[in-house]
C-alpha positions as CSV (number, residue, x, y, z in Angstrom):
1,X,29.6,-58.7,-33.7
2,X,29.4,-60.1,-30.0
3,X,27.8,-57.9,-27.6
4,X,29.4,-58.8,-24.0
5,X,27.7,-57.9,-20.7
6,X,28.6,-55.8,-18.1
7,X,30.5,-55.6,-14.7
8,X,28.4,-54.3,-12.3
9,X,30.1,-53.2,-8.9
10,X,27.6,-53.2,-6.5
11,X,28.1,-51.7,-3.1
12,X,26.8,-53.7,0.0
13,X,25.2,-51.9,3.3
14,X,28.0,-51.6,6.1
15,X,25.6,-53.4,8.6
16,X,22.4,-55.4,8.6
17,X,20.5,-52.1,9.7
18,X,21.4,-49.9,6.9
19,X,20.2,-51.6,3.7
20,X,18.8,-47.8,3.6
21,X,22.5,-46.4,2.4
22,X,22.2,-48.3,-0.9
23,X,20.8,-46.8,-3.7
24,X,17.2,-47.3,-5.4
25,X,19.0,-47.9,-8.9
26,X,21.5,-49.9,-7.2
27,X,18.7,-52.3,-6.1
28,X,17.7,-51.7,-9.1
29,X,20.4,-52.9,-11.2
30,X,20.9,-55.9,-8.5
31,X,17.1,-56.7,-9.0
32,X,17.7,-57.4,-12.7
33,X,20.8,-59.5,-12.6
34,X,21.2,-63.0,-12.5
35,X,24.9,-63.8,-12.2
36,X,26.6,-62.3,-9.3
37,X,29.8,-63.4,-7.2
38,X,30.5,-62.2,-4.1
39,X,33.1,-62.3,-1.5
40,X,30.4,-64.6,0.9
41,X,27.0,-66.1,-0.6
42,X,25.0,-66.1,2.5
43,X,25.4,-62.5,3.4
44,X,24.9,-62.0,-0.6
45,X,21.5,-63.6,-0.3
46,X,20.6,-61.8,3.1
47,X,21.2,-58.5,2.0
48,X,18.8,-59.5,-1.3
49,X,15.9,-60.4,1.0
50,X,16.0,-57.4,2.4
51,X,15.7,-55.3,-0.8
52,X,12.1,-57.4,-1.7
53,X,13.9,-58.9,-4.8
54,X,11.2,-59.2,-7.8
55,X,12.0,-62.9,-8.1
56,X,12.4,-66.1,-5.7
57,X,16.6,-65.9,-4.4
58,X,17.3,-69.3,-5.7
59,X,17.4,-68.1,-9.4
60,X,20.1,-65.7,-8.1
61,X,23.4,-67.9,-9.3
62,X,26.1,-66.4,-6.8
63,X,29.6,-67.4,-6.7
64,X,32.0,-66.4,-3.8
65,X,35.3,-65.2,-4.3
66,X,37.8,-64.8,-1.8
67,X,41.6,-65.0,-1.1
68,X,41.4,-69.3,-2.4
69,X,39.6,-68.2,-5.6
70,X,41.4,-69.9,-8.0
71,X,42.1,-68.6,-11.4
72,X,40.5,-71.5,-13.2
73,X,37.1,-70.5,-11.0
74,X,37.6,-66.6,-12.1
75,X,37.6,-67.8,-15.5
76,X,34.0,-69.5,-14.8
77,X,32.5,-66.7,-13.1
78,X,33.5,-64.1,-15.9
79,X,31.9,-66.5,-18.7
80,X,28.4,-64.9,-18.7
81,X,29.9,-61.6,-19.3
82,X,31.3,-63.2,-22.3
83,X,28.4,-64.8,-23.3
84,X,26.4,-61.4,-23.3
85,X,25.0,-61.7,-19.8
86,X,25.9,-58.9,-17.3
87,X,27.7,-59.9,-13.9
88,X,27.3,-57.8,-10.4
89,X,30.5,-57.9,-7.7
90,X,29.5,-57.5,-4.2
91,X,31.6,-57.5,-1.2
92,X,31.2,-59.0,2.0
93,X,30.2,-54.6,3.2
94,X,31.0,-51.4,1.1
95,X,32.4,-51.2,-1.8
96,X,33.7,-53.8,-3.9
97,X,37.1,-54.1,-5.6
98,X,38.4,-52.0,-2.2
99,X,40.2,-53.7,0.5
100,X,38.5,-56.4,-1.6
101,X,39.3,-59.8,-3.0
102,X,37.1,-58.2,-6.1
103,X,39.7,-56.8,-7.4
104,X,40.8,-59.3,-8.9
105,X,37.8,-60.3,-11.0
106,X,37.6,-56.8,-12.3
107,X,41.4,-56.5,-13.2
108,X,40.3,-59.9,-15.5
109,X,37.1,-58.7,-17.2
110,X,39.2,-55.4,-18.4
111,X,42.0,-57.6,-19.7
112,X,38.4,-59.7,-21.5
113,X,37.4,-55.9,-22.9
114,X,34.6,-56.5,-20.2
115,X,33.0,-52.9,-19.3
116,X,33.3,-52.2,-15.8
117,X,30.6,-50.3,-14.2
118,X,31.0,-49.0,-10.5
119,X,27.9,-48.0,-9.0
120,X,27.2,-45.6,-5.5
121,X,27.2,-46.5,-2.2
122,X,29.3,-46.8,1.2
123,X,32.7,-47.4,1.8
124,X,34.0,-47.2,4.9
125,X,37.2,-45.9,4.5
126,X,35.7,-42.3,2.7
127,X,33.1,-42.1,5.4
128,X,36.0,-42.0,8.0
129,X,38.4,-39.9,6.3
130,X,35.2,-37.7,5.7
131,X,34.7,-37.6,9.6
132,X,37.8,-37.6,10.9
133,X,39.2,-33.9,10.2
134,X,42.8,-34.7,9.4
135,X,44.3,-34.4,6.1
136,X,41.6,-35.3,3.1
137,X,44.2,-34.2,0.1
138,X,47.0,-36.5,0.8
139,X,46.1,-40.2,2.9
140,X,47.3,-43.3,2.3
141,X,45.3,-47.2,3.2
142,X,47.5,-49.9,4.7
143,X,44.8,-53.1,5.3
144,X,45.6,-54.9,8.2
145,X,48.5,-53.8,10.6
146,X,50.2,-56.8,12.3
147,X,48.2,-59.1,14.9
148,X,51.4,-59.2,17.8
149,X,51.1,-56.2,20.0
150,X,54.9,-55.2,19.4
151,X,55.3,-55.3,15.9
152,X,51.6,-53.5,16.3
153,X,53.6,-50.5,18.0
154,X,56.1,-50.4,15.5
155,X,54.0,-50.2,12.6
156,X,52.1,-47.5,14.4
157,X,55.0,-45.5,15.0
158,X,56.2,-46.1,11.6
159,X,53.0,-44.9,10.3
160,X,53.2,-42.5,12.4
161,X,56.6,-41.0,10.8
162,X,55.2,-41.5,7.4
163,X,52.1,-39.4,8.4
164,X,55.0,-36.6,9.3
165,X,57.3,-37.0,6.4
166,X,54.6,-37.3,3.7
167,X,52.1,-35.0,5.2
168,X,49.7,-37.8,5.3
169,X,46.2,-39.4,7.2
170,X,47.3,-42.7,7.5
171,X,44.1,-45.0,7.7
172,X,43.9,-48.6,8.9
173,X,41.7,-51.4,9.9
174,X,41.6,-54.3,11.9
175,X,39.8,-57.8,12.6
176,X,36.9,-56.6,15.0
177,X,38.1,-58.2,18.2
178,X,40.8,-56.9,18.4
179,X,39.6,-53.2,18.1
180,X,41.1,-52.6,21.8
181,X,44.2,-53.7,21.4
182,X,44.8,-51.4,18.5
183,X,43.6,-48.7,20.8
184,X,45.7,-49.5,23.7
185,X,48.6,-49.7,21.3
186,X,48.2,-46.6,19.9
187,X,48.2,-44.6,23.2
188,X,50.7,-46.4,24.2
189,X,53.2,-45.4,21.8
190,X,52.2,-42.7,19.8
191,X,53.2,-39.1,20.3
192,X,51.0,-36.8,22.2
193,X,50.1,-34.5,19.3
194,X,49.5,-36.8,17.0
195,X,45.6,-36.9,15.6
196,X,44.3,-40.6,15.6
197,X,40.6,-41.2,15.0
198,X,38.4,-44.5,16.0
199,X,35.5,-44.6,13.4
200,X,33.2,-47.7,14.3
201,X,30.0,-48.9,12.9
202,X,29.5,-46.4,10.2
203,X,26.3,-45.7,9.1
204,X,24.4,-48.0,11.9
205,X,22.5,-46.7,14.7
206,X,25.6,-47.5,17.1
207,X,27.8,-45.2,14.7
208,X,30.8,-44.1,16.9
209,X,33.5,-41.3,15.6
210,X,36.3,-39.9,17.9
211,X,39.2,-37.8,16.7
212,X,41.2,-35.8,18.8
213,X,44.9,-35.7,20.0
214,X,46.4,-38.9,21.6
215,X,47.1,-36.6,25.0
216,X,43.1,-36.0,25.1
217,X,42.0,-39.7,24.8
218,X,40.5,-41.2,28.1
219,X,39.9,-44.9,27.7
220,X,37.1,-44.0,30.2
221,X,35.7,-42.7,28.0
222,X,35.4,-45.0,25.3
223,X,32.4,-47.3,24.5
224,X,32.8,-50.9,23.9
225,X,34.6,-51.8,21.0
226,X,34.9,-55.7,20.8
227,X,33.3,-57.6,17.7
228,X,32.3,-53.2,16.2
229,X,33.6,-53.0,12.8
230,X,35.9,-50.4,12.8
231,X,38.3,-48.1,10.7
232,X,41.6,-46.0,12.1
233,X,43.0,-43.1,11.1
234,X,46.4,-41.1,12.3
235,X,47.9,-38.2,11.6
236,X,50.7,-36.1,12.6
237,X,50.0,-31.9,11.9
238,X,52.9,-30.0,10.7
Protein backbone atom coordinates (compact mmCIF):
# COMPACT_ATOMS: atom_id res chain seq x y z
CA UNK A 1 0.00 0.00 0.00
CA UNK A 2 1.26 3.71 -0.62
CA UNK A 3 2.15 5.55 2.37
CA UNK A 4 1.60 9.45 1.58
CA UNK A 5 3.31 12.18 3.56
CA UNK A 6 1.99 14.70 5.60
CA UNK A 7 0.71 18.42 5.65
CA UNK A 8 2.46 20.20 8.07
CA UNK A 9 0.96 23.73 9.01
CA UNK A 10 3.59 25.58 10.27
CA UNK A 11 3.02 28.86 12.10
CA UNK A 12 5.49 31.81 11.26
CA UNK A 13 6.65 34.48 13.98
CA UNK A 14 4.43 37.77 13.72
CA UNK A 15 7.67 39.95 13.39
CA UNK A 16 11.41 39.49 12.79
CA UNK A 17 11.91 39.82 16.67
CA UNK A 18 9.88 37.05 17.87
CA UNK A 19 11.14 33.83 16.28
CA UNK A 20 10.84 33.15 20.22
CA UNK A 21 6.78 32.51 19.94
CA UNK A 22 7.35 29.41 17.74
CA UNK A 23 7.62 26.28 19.21
CA UNK A 24 10.85 24.00 19.74
CA UNK A 25 8.90 20.98 17.95
CA UNK A 26 7.75 23.34 15.48
CA UNK A 27 11.32 24.11 14.53
CA UNK A 28 11.56 20.87 14.95
CA UNK A 29 9.30 19.48 12.49
CA UNK A 30 10.39 22.54 10.03
CA UNK A 31 14.10 21.39 10.58
CA UNK A 32 13.37 17.96 9.12
CA UNK A 33 11.32 18.91 6.10
CA UNK A 34 12.41 19.34 2.79
CA UNK A 35 9.41 20.50 0.64
CA UNK A 36 7.72 23.54 1.91
CA UNK A 37 5.56 26.29 0.08
CA UNK A 38 4.90 29.41 1.45
CA UNK A 39 2.97 32.43 0.78
CA UNK A 40 6.65 34.43 0.15
CA UNK A 41 10.13 32.49 -0.22
CA UNK A 42 12.39 35.10 1.06
CA UNK A 43 10.74 35.67 4.27
CA UNK A 44 10.38 31.69 4.23
CA UNK A 45 14.19 31.37 4.14
CA UNK A 46 14.73 34.41 6.64
CA UNK A 47 12.68 33.07 9.30
CA UNK A 48 14.78 29.51 8.72
CA UNK A 49 18.09 31.26 9.37
CA UNK A 50 17.03 32.34 12.28
CA UNK A 51 16.05 28.97 13.81
CA UNK A 52 19.96 27.55 13.10
CA UNK A 53 18.47 25.01 10.51
CA UNK A 54 20.64 21.55 10.71
CA UNK A 55 21.28 21.78 7.00
CA UNK A 56 22.63 24.56 4.35
CA UNK A 57 18.88 26.60 3.21
CA UNK A 58 19.47 25.81 -0.40
CA UNK A 59 18.28 22.18 0.06
CA UNK A 60 15.10 23.72 1.41
CA UNK A 61 12.77 23.43 -2.01
CA UNK A 62 10.12 26.29 -1.19
CA UNK A 63 7.40 27.15 -3.41
CA UNK A 64 5.20 30.34 -2.93
CA UNK A 65 1.69 30.42 -3.18
CA UNK A 66 -0.41 33.32 -3.30
CA UNK A 67 -3.63 34.80 -4.80
CA UNK A 68 -1.94 33.91 -8.81
CA UNK A 69 -1.23 30.34 -7.67
CA UNK A 70 -2.52 28.55 -10.38
CA UNK A 71 -4.15 25.18 -9.99
CA UNK A 72 -1.81 23.41 -12.31
CA UNK A 73 1.21 24.81 -9.77
CA UNK A 74 -0.95 23.47 -6.60
CA UNK A 75 -0.98 20.25 -8.24
CA UNK A 76 3.04 20.30 -8.32
CA UNK A 77 3.56 21.45 -4.93
CA UNK A 78 1.13 18.61 -3.42
CA UNK A 79 3.15 15.82 -5.49
CA UNK A 80 5.68 15.00 -2.71
CA UNK A 81 2.94 14.37 -0.38
CA UNK A 82 1.89 11.91 -2.82
CA UNK A 83 4.95 10.48 -3.40
CA UNK A 84 5.46 9.80 0.41
CA UNK A 85 7.39 12.90 1.33
CA UNK A 86 5.81 15.21 3.88
CA UNK A 87 5.07 19.03 2.93
CA UNK A 88 5.09 22.18 5.58
CA UNK A 89 2.66 25.45 4.74
CA UNK A 90 3.84 28.58 6.08
CA UNK A 91 2.43 31.92 5.73
CA UNK A 92 3.85 35.12 5.15
CA UNK A 93 3.23 35.70 9.72
CA UNK A 94 0.86 33.44 11.92
CA UNK A 95 -0.88 30.89 11.09
CA UNK A 96 -1.34 29.38 7.88
CA UNK A 97 -4.54 28.45 6.14
CA UNK A 98 -6.07 31.78 8.14
CA UNK A 99 -6.62 34.91 6.37
CA UNK A 100 -4.27 32.81 4.17
CA UNK A 101 -3.90 31.94 0.52
CA UNK A 102 -2.99 28.37 2.28
CA UNK A 103 -6.03 27.50 2.38
CA UNK A 104 -6.31 26.44 -0.63
CA UNK A 105 -3.51 23.90 -0.72
CA UNK A 106 -4.87 22.31 2.33
CA UNK A 107 -8.58 22.10 1.06
CA UNK A 108 -6.58 19.96 -2.11
CA UNK A 109 -4.45 17.53 -0.07
CA UNK A 110 -7.82 16.51 1.95
CA UNK A 111 -9.61 16.05 -1.28
CA UNK A 112 -5.84 13.74 -2.15
CA UNK A 113 -6.57 11.83 1.43
CA UNK A 114 -3.48 13.94 2.39
CA UNK A 115 -3.30 14.15 6.46
CA UNK A 116 -3.32 17.50 7.48
CA UNK A 117 -1.46 18.34 10.54
CA UNK A 118 -1.78 21.93 12.20
CA UNK A 119 0.88 22.65 14.48
CA UNK A 120 1.06 25.71 17.61
CA UNK A 121 1.89 29.05 17.26
CA UNK A 122 0.63 32.73 16.86
CA UNK A 123 -2.13 34.15 15.12
CA UNK A 124 -2.90 37.41 15.32
CA UNK A 125 -6.41 37.47 15.20
CA UNK A 126 -6.73 35.05 18.80
CA UNK A 127 -4.02 37.20 20.39
CA UNK A 128 -6.37 40.31 19.88
CA UNK A 129 -9.62 38.95 20.52
CA UNK A 130 -7.72 37.47 23.66
CA UNK A 131 -6.68 41.12 24.63
CA UNK A 132 -9.28 43.05 23.65
CA UNK A 133 -12.11 42.25 26.41
CA UNK A 134 -15.18 42.29 24.21
CA UNK A 135 -17.14 39.32 23.37
CA UNK A 136 -14.82 36.00 23.04
CA UNK A 137 -18.06 33.42 22.56
CA UNK A 138 -19.56 34.97 19.49
CA UNK A 139 -16.92 37.13 16.85
CA UNK A 140 -16.91 37.13 13.45
CA UNK A 141 -13.44 38.01 10.82
CA UNK A 142 -14.11 40.10 7.76
CA UNK A 143 -10.32 40.48 5.98
CA UNK A 144 -9.94 43.67 4.50
CA UNK A 145 -12.62 46.46 4.85
CA UNK A 146 -12.73 48.76 1.74
CA UNK A 147 -9.57 51.14 0.85
CA UNK A 148 -12.03 54.57 0.08
CA UNK A 149 -12.64 56.43 3.28
CA UNK A 150 -16.56 56.51 2.69
CA UNK A 151 -17.42 53.16 1.78
CA UNK A 152 -14.70 52.59 4.97
CA UNK A 153 -17.41 54.42 7.18
CA UNK A 154 -20.11 52.41 5.93
CA UNK A 155 -18.73 49.21 6.41
CA UNK A 156 -17.88 50.26 9.89
CA UNK A 157 -21.15 51.21 10.73
CA UNK A 158 -22.55 48.23 9.19
CA UNK A 159 -20.23 46.18 11.21
CA UNK A 160 -21.13 48.11 13.71
CA UNK A 161 -25.01 47.07 13.50
CA UNK A 162 -24.02 43.53 13.07
CA UNK A 163 -21.90 43.60 16.31
CA UNK A 164 -25.50 44.82 17.95
CA UNK A 165 -27.83 42.52 16.19
CA UNK A 166 -25.67 39.38 16.52
CA UNK A 167 -24.16 40.11 19.72
CA UNK A 168 -20.85 40.02 18.05
CA UNK A 169 -16.74 41.26 18.29
CA UNK A 170 -16.38 42.14 14.94
CA UNK A 171 -12.56 41.90 14.02
CA UNK A 172 -10.72 43.38 11.04
CA UNK A 173 -7.52 44.22 9.49
CA UNK A 174 -5.98 46.43 7.17
CA UNK A 175 -2.84 47.10 4.74
CA UNK A 176 -0.30 48.70 7.34
CA UNK A 177 -0.31 52.21 6.03
CA UNK A 178 -3.30 52.88 6.19
CA UNK A 179 -3.72 51.91 9.99
CA UNK A 180 -4.72 55.75 10.59
CA UNK A 181 -7.17 56.14 8.41
CA UNK A 182 -9.07 53.19 9.73
CA UNK A 183 -8.73 54.95 13.04
CA UNK A 184 -9.89 58.25 12.06
CA UNK A 185 -12.76 56.53 10.38
CA UNK A 186 -13.82 54.72 13.13
CA UNK A 187 -14.11 57.77 15.47
CA UNK A 188 -15.59 59.47 13.09
CA UNK A 189 -18.52 57.48 12.60
CA UNK A 190 -19.08 55.07 15.12
CA UNK A 191 -21.26 55.47 18.19
CA UNK A 192 -19.89 56.63 21.38
CA UNK A 193 -20.42 53.42 23.33
CA UNK A 194 -19.31 51.28 21.02
CA UNK A 195 -16.00 49.15 22.15
CA UNK A 196 -13.30 49.25 19.33
CA UNK A 197 -9.82 47.95 20.04
CA UNK A 198 -6.39 48.78 18.03
CA UNK A 199 -4.11 45.67 18.53
CA UNK A 200 -0.64 46.41 16.69
CA UNK A 201 2.52 44.55 16.61
CA UNK A 202 1.56 41.54 18.61
CA UNK A 203 4.10 39.78 20.27
CA UNK A 204 7.08 42.32 19.30
CA UNK A 205 8.68 44.61 21.72
CA UNK A 206 6.64 47.63 20.22
CA UNK A 207 3.34 45.50 21.16
CA UNK A 208 0.45 48.09 21.34
CA UNK A 209 -3.21 47.15 22.67
CA UNK A 210 -6.01 49.80 23.31
CA UNK A 211 -9.65 48.96 23.98
CA UNK A 212 -11.93 51.26 25.34
CA UNK A 213 -15.17 53.18 24.32
CA UNK A 214 -15.01 55.27 21.09
CA UNK A 215 -16.06 58.54 23.44
CA UNK A 216 -12.63 57.78 25.54
CA UNK A 217 -10.31 57.62 22.53
CA UNK A 218 -7.85 60.72 22.30
CA UNK A 219 -5.83 60.55 19.05
CA UNK A 220 -3.26 62.33 21.32
CA UNK A 221 -2.91 59.79 22.71
CA UNK A 222 -2.06 57.28 20.21
CA UNK A 223 1.46 56.15 19.10
CA UNK A 224 2.42 56.01 15.57
CA UNK A 225 0.71 53.58 13.66
CA UNK A 226 1.99 53.89 9.87
CA UNK A 227 3.69 50.69 8.22
CA UNK A 228 2.60 48.68 12.37
CA UNK A 229 0.91 45.52 11.47
CA UNK A 230 -2.22 45.81 12.98
CA UNK A 231 -5.64 44.01 13.90
CA UNK A 232 -9.28 45.81 14.76
CA UNK A 233 -11.80 44.84 16.73
CA UNK A 234 -15.57 46.48 17.52
CA UNK A 235 -18.18 45.78 19.49
CA UNK A 236 -21.38 47.12 20.50
CA UNK A 237 -22.52 45.88 24.42
CA UNK A 238 -26.06 45.15 24.89
Amino acid sequence: MDTKGKLYLLPSPLGEEAVETIPPYVIGVLHSLSYLVAERAKTTRHFIKRTNPPKPIQEYIIHELNSRTTAQEMNAYIQPALNGESIGLLSEAGCPGVADPGAALVALAHSHGIEVVPLVGPSSILLALMAAGMDGQRFCFHGYLPAKAAEMGKDLKRLEQQSERENQTQIFIETPYRNRQVVDQALQVLLPETHFCIAADLTLPSQFIVSRKIKDFNLAHLPDLHKRPAIFLLYVKR
